[in-house]
C-alpha positions in Angstrom: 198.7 147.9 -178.0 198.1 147.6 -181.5 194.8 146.1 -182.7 197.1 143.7 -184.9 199.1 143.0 -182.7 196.8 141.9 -180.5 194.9 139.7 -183.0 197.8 138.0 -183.9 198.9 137.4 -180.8 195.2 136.3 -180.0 195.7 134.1 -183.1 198.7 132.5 -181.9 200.1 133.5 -184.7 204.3 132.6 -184.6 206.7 134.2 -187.4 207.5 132.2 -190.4 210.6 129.6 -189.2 213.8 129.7 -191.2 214.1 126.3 -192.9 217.6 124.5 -191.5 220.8 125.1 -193.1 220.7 121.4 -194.2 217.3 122.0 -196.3 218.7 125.2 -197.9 222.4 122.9 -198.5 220.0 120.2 -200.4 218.1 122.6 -202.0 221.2 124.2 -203.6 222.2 120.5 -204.4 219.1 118.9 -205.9 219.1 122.7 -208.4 222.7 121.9 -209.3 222.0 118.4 -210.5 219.3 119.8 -212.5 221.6 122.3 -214.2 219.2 125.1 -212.7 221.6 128.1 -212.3 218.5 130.3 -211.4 217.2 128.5 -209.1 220.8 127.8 -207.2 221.2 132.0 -207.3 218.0 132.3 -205.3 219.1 130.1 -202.3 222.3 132.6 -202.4 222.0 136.0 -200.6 222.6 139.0 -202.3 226.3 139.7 -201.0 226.9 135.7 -200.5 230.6 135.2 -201.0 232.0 132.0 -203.5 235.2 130.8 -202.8 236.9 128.0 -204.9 239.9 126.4 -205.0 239.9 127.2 -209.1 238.7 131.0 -208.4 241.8 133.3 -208.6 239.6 135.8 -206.0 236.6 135.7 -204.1 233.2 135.7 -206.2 230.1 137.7 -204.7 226.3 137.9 -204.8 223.8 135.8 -206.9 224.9 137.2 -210.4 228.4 135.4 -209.8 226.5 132.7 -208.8 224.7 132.3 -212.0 227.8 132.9 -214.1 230.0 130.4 -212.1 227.4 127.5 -212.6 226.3 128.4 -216.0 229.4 128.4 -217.3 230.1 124.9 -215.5 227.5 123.4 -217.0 228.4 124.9 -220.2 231.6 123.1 -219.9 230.5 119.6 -218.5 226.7 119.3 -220.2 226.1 115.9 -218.3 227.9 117.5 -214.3 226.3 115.6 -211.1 227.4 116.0 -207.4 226.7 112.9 -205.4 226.7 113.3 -201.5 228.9 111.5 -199.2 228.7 113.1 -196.4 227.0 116.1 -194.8 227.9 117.4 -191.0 225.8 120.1 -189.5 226.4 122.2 -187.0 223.6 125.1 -186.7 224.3 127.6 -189.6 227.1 125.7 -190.9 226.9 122.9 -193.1 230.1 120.8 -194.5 229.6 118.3 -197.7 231.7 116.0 -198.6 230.7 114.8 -202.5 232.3 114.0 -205.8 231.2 116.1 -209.3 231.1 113.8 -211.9 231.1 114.3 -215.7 231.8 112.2 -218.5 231.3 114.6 -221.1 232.8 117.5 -221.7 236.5 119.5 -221.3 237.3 116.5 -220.1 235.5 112.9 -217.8 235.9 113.5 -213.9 235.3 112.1 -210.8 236.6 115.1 -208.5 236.4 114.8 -204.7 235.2 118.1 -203.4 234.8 119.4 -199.7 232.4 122.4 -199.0 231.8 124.9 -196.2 228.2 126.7 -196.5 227.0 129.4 -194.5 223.4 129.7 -194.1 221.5 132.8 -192.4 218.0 134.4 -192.7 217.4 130.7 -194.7 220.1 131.6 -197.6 223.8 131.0 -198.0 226.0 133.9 -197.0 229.2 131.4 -197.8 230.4 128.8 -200.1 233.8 128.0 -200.0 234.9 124.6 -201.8 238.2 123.2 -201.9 239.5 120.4 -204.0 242.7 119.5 -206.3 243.2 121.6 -209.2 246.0 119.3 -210.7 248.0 122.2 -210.9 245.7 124.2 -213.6 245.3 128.4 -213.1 242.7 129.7 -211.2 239.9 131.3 -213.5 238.8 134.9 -212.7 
């Protein structure tokens, strides 16, 4: 046996824990409502799919991430989610929340329902649907 493994073994020493899918869910939350497109891309893994009722195909990895929610912000300069609801069930986290904005293309208060994926302590799937009023998707 290895003389590390034996010292950390001897050590008690445990592996880092994953934080829970609802911390990561938060996370991504609390970085939205700060407009922090950077810090949302890091709680995304690096082939994390985006799905969107608004999308007219899937989105993939952190630089699609960072484009998606720069470009919101860019759009609606005052955009904040507020939580209804959140169900978890081990890796899978749904949220129920309205995004509201005043300012902007236009004032909203949209009802959106999401699906997140989290693994390894980052999201591997986001998938929001809500009503698009009939508008095109956006590539």
């Amino acid at each position: 046996m290895s003389p590390v493994i034996v010292i950390a073994f001897a050590w008690g020493w445990v592996a880092p824990a994953e934080p829970p899918a609802e911390s990561v869910v938060r996370a991504m939350f609390d970085a939205f409502n700060r407009h922090d497109a950077e810090a949302m891309a890091t709680l995304y893994a690096d082939d994390a799919r985006l799905l969107s009722s608004d999308f007219c195909s899937p989105r993939t990895g952190r630089a699609d991430v960072l484009r998606t929610y720069r470009a919101l912000f860019e759009a609606y300069p005052d955009i904040h989610d507020d939580i209804e609801d959140i169900v978890v069930q081990d890796d899978r986290v749904t949220v129920r929340f309205v995004a509201r904005s005043g300012q902007g293309i236009s004032a909203m208060a949209l009802p959106i329902t999401t699906w997140v994926i989290v693994r390894q302590g980052l999201i591997r799937l986001d998938e929001s649907t809500f009503d698009t009023a009939g508008r095109p998707c956006s590539p």
